[in-house]
FIVEXGU-911192 format. One record per residue (C-alpha): y, x, z; residue number from 1; residue in three letters. Coordinates in pm, whole numbers, plus 50000, padded with zeros to 5 digits. Each point is the difference from the previous one (the first is absolute). Layout:
   north    east      up   num   residu
       Y       X       Z   NUM      ALA
...
REM end
This chain:
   north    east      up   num   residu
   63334   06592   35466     1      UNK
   49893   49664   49836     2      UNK
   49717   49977   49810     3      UNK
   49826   49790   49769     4      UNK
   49681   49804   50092     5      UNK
   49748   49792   49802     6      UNK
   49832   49721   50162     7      UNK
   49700   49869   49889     8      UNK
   49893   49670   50141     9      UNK
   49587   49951   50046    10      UNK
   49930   49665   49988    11      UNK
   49670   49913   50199    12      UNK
   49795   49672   49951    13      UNK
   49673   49935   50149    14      UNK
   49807   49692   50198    15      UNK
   49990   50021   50332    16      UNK
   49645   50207   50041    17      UNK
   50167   50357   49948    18      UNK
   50241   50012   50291    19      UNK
   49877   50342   50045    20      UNK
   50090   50103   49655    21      UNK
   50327   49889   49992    22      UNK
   50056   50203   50350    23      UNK
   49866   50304   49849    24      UNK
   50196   49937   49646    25      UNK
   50317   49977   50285    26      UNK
   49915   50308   50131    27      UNK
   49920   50239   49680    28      UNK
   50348   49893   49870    29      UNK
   50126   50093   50303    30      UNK
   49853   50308   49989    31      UNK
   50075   50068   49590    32      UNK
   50350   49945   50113    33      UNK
   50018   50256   50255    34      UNK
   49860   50250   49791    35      UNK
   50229   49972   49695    36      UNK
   50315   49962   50199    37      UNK
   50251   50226   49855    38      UNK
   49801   50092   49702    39      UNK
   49896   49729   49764    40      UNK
   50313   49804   50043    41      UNK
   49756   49694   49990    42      UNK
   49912   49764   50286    43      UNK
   49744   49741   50047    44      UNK
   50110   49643   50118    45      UNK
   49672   49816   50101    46      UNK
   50096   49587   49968    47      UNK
   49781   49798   50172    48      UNK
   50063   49627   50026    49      UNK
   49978   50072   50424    50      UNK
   50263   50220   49986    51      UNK
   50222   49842   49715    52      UNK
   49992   49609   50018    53      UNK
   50118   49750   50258    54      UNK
   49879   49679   50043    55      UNK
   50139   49728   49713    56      UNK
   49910   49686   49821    57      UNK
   49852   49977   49638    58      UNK
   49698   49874   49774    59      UNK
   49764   50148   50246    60      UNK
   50021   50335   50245    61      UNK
   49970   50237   49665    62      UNK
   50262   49849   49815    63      UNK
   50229   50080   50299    64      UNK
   49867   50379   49994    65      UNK
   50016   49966   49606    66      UNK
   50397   49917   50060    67      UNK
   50018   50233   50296    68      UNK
   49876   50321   49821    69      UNK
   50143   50037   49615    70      UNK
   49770   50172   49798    71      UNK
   50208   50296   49939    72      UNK
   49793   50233   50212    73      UNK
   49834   50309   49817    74      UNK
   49621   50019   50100    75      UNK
   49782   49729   50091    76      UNK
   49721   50046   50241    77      UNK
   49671   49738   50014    78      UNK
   49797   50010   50188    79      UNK
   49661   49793   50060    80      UNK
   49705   49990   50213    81      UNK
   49793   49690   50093    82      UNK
   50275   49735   49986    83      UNK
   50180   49896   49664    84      UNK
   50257   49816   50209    85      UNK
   50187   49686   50023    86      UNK
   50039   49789   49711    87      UNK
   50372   49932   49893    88      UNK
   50124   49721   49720    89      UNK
   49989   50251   49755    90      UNK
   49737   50223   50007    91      UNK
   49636   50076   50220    92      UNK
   50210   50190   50258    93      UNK
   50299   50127   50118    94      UNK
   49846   50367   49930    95      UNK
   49885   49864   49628    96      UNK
   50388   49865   49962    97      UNK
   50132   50317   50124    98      UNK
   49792   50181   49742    99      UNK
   50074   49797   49705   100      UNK
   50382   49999   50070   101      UNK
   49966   50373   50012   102      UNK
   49760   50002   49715   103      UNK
   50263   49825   49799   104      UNK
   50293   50249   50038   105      UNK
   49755   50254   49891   106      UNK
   49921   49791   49662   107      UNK
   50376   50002   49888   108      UNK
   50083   50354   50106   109      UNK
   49700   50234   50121   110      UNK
   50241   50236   50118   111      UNK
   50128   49779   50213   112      UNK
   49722   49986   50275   113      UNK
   49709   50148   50121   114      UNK
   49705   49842   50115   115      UNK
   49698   50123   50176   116      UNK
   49681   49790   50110   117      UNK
   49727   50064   50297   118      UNK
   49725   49798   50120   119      UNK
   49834   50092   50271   120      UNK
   49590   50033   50052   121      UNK
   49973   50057   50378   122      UNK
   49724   49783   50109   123      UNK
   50095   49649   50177   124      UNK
   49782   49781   50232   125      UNK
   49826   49761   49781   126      UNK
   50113   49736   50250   127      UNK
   50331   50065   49918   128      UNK
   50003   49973   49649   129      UNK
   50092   49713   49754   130      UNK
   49834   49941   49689   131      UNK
   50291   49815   49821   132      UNK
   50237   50310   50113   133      UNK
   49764   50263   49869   134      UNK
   49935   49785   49669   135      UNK
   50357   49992   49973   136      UNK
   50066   50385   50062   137      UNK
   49717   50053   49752   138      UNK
   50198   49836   49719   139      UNK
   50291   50152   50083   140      UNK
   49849   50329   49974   141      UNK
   49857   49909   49650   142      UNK
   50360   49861   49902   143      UNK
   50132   50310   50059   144      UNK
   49792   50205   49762   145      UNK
   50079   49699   49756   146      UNK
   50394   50102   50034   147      UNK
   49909   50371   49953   148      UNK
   50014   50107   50398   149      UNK
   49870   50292   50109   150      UNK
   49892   49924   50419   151      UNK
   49886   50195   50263   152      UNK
   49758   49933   50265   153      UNK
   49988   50169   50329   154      UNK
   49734   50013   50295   155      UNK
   50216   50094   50293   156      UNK
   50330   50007   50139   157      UNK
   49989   50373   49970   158      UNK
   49878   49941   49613   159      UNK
   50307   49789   50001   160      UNK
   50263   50261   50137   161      UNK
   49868   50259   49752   162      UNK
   50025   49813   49694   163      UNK
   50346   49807   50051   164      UNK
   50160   50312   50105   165      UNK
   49852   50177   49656   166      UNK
   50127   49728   49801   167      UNK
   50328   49903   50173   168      UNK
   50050   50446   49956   169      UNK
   49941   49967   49673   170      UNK
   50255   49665   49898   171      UNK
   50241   50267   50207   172      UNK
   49959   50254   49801   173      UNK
   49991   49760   49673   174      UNK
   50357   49862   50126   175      UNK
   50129   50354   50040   176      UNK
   49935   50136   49616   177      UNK
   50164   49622   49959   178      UNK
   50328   50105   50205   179      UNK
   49968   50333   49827   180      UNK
   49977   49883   49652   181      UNK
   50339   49750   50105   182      UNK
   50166   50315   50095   183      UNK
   49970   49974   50377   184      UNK
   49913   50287   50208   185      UNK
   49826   50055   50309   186      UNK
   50195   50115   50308   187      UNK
   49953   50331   50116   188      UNK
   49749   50022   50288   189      UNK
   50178   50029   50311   190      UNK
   49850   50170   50263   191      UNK
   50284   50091   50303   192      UNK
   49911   50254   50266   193      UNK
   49905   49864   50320   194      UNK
   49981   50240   50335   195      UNK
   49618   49970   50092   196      UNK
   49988   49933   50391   197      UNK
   49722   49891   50193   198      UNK
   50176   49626   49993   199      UNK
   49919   49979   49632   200      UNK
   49725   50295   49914   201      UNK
   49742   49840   49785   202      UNK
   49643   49876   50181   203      UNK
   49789   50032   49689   204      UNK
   50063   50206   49662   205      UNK
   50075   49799   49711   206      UNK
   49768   50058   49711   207      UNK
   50173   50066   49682   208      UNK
   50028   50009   49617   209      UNK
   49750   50291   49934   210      UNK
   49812   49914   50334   211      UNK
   49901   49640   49890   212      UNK
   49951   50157   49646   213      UNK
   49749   50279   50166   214      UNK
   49819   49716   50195   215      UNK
   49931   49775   49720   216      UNK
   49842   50298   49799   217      UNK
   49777   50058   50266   218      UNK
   49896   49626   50056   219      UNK
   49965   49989   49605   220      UNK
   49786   50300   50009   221      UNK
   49820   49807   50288   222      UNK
   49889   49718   49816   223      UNK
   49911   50165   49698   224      UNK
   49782   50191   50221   225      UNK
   49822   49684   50096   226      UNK
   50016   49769   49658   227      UNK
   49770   50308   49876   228      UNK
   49728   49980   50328   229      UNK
   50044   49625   49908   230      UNK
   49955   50019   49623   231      UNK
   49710   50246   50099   232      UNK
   49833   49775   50197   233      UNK
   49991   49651   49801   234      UNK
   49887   50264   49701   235      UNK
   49687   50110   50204   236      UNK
   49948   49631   50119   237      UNK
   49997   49883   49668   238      UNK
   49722   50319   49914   239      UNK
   49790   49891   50322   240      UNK
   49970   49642   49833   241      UNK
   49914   50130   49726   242      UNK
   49680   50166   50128   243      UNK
   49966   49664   50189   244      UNK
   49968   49802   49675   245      UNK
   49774   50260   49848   246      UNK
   49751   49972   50335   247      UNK
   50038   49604   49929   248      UNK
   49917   50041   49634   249      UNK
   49679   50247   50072   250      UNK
   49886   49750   50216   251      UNK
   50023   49708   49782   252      UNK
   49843   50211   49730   253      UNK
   49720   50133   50183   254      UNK
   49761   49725   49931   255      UNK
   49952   49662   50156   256      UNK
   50246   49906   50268   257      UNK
   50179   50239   50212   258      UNK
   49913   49970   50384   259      UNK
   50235   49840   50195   260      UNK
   49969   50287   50219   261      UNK
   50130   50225   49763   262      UNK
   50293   49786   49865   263      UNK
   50101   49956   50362   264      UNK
   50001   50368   50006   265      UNK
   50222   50084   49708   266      UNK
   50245   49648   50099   267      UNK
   50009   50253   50370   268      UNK
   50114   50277   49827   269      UNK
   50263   49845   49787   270      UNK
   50070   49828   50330   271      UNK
   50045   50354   50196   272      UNK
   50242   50107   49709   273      UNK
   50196   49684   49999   274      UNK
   50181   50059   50355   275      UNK
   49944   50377   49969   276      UNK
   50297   49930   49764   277      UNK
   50154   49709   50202   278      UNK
   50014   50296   50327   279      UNK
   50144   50251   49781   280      UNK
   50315   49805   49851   281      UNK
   50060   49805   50379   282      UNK
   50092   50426   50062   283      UNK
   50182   50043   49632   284      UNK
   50183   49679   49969   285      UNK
   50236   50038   50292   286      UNK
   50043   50357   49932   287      UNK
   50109   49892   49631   288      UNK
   50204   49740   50123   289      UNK
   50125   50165   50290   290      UNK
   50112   50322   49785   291      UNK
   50148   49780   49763   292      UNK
   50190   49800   50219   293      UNK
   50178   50316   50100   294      UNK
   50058   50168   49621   295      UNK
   50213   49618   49939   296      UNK
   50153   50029   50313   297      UNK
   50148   50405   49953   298      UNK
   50055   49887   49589   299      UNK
   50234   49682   50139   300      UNK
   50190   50166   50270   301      UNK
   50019   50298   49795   302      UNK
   50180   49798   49671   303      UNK
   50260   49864   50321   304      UNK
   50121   50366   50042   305      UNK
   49982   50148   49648   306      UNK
   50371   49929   49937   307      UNK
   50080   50235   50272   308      UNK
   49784   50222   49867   309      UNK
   50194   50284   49748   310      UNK
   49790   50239   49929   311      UNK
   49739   50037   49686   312      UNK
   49699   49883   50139   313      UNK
   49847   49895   49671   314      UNK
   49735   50234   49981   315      UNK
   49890   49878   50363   316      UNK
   50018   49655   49897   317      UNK
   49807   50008   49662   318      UNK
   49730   50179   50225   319      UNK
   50004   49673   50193   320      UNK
   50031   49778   49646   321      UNK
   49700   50200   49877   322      UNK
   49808   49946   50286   323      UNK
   50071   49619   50041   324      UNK
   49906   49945   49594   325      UNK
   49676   50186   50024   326      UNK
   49921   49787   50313   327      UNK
   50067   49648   49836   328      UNK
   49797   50171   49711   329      UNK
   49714   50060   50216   330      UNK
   49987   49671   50192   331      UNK
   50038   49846   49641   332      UNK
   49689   50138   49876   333      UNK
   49807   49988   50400   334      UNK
   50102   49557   49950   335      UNK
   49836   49960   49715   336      UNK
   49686   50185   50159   337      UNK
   49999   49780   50296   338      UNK
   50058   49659   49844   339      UNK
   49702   50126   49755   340      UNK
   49790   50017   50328   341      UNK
   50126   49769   50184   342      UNK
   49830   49798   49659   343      UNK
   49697   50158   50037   344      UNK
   49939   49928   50351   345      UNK
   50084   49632   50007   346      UNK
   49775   49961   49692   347      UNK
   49686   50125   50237   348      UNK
   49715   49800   50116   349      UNK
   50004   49843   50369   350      UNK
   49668   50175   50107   351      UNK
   50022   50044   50405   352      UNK
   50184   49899   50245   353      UNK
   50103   50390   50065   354      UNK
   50090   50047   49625   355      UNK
   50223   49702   49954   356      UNK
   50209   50118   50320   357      UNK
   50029   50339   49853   358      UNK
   50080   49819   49635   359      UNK
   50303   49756   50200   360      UNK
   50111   50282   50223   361      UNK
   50027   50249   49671   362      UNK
   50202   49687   49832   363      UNK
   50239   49962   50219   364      UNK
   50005   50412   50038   365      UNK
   50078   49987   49631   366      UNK
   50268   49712   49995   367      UNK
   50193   50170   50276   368      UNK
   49968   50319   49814   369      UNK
   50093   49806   49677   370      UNK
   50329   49872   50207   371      UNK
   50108   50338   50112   372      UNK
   50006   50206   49627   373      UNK
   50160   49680   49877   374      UNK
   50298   50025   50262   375      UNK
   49968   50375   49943   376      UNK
   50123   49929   49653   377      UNK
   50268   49763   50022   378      UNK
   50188   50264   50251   379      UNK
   49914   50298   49840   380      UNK
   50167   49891   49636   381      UNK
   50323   49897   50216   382      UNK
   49988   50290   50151   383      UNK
   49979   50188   49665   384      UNK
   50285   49838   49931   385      UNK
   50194   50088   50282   386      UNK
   49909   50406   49948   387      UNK
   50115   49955   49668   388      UNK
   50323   49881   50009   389      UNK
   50075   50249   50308   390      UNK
   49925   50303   49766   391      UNK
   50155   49819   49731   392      UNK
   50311   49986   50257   393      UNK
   50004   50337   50128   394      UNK
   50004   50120   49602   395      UNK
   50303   49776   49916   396      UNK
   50194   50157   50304   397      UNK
REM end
């Protein structure tokens, strides 16, 4: 029987730098795809200019990609790293011209397009890197906030599969209400029996809805469980430096000038708590990020099968909303702690060379720390987001 069948095409533009990006963007579509086949009635046509150009004549190489690829497409994909690209004769880049022809459509009817942003942070050899690119990139970035864009930035390739699938699950589920409220419904899943034999018995058991839902409860659980023995920590680190300044003050205070012996003293104790904490988060900080990584990773593949999915399950998934609010709650409240130590510490004295190692390896502790609640935000509100408009679709069924 024939059915209907919504295409959405995914425009991707990036320089050159992120092949691996646009291989992995490839491959979660693919994957998106295969999971809503038969259900959402929506499919996702990536359009790169490899796979949907042929060589031409114009202006420059853009302007025969520009002519090539009509900007009629329905979400568009940037994607930057340490290269802002080539320029063209109308803008910094092809990427940059790809952007503001999107970013143009979206001026005269929002609706129209989507448009989602990531820069990446992995680190680069210094050798490799261009000052003029990265200047460029910079102001680009900036630009963006100027034009009221919201970007993400992303660590890892893995970092990168978890957050495009989130968001390209969510403009899914965004289109759907859209078909819905037009009056067009979703086909029936359609599941036909199939004899298992051992030609085609299945090697591995495929995780599903309540599975992936399950998994990312526990990993939630799992980094609440260490934010707190973090939180705990920097607290009693920021206690121990307070008896240090209070031996510092007694001995300034004690009459004449203190003895170098006993400054060097208190500067080796402060020292001795300095990479006390540093050893304790290199243990925490891949647990939190570790645990994390795997709560995003249930949450996105989890939104791919919730139209599938028929039962109420709204109780289990405010559980899971609850849980993912008071944990961007608490890492709220555990940032501001740290960036008020990380203050602290960079406002200390240089007194030995022990202390000032513990003082720059505690810095760059902090800033890592610092990095991770700040990701640890951006994905838990979108995935806030995503809970809520599941429950709010299993309540309008």
């Amino acid at each position: 029987m024939p059915k209907t069948e919504t295409i959405l095409q995914v425009f991707a533009a990036s320089p050159n730098d992120v092949a691996e990006e646009r291989g992995a963007l490839e491959e979660i579509i693919r994957e998106l795809n295969t999971t809503w086949a038969d259900t959402l009635g929506i499919r996702l046509d990536l359009v790169r200019w490899e796979t949907h150009t042929s060589p031409g004549f114009g202006d420059d190489a853009q302007d025969v990609i520009n002519e090539q690829i009509p900007t009629n497409y329905d979400i568009f994909i940037g994607i930057m790293w340490t290269r802002f690209g080539t320029p063209t004769q109308r803008a910094g880049s092809g990427t940059e011209e790809e952007f503001m022809r999107a970013y143009e459509r979206h001026t005269q009817d929002p609706k129209s397009i989507e448009i989602m942003f990531y820069f990446k942070n992995a680190p680069v050899s210094p050798s490799e890197l261009d000052p003029d690119q990265l200047r460029a990139i910079s102001e680009f970035r900036s630009r963006l906030g100027e034009l009221g864009g919201l970007y993400f930035q992303f660590n890892s390739i893995d970092d990168f599969r978890n957050i495009t699938r989130l968001h390209l699950s969510r403009a899914a589920q965004r289109w759907t209400k859209k078909m819905e409220a037009n009056g067009v419904t979703q086909p029936a899943p359609h599941q036909p029996e199939i004899a298992v034999t051992e030609e085609n018995a299945p090697v591995d058991e495929e995780e599903g809805f309540i599975d992936l839902i399950e998994s990312a409860n526990d990993s939630m659980s799992n980094v609440t469980e260490v934010l707190t023995r973090m939180t705990e920590a920097t607290q009693e680190l920021i206690e121990k430096f307070q008896e240090r300044t209070e031996e510092a003050n007694k001995l300034s205070t004690s009459g004449g000038s203190p003895s170098l012996k006993n400054a060097k003293r208190v500067a080796a104790n402060a020292a001795r708590d300095l990479e006390d904490f540093v050893k304790r988060m290199e243990v925490e900080i891949p647990l939190y990020s570790n645990s994390f990584f795997t709560a995003m990773d249930s949450f996105g593949r989890a939104a791919t099968l919730s139209s599938d999915f028929g039962i109420d399950n709204s109780d289990d998934l405010q559980d899971a909303l609850n849980t993912v609010t008071g944990l961007r709650t608490a890492t709220t409240e555990s940032y501001s702690q740290i960036r008020g130590l990380r203050g602290v510490i960079e406002g200390l004295p240089r007194m030995t060379t022990v202390f000032n190692r513990g003082r720059r390896n505690t810095i760059a502790t902090l800033e890592n720390l610092l990095y991770e609640l700040n990701g640890t935000n951006h994905q838990a509100r979108d995935v806030e987001t995503l809970l809520s408009e599941l429950i709010e679709q299993i309540h309008n069924q």
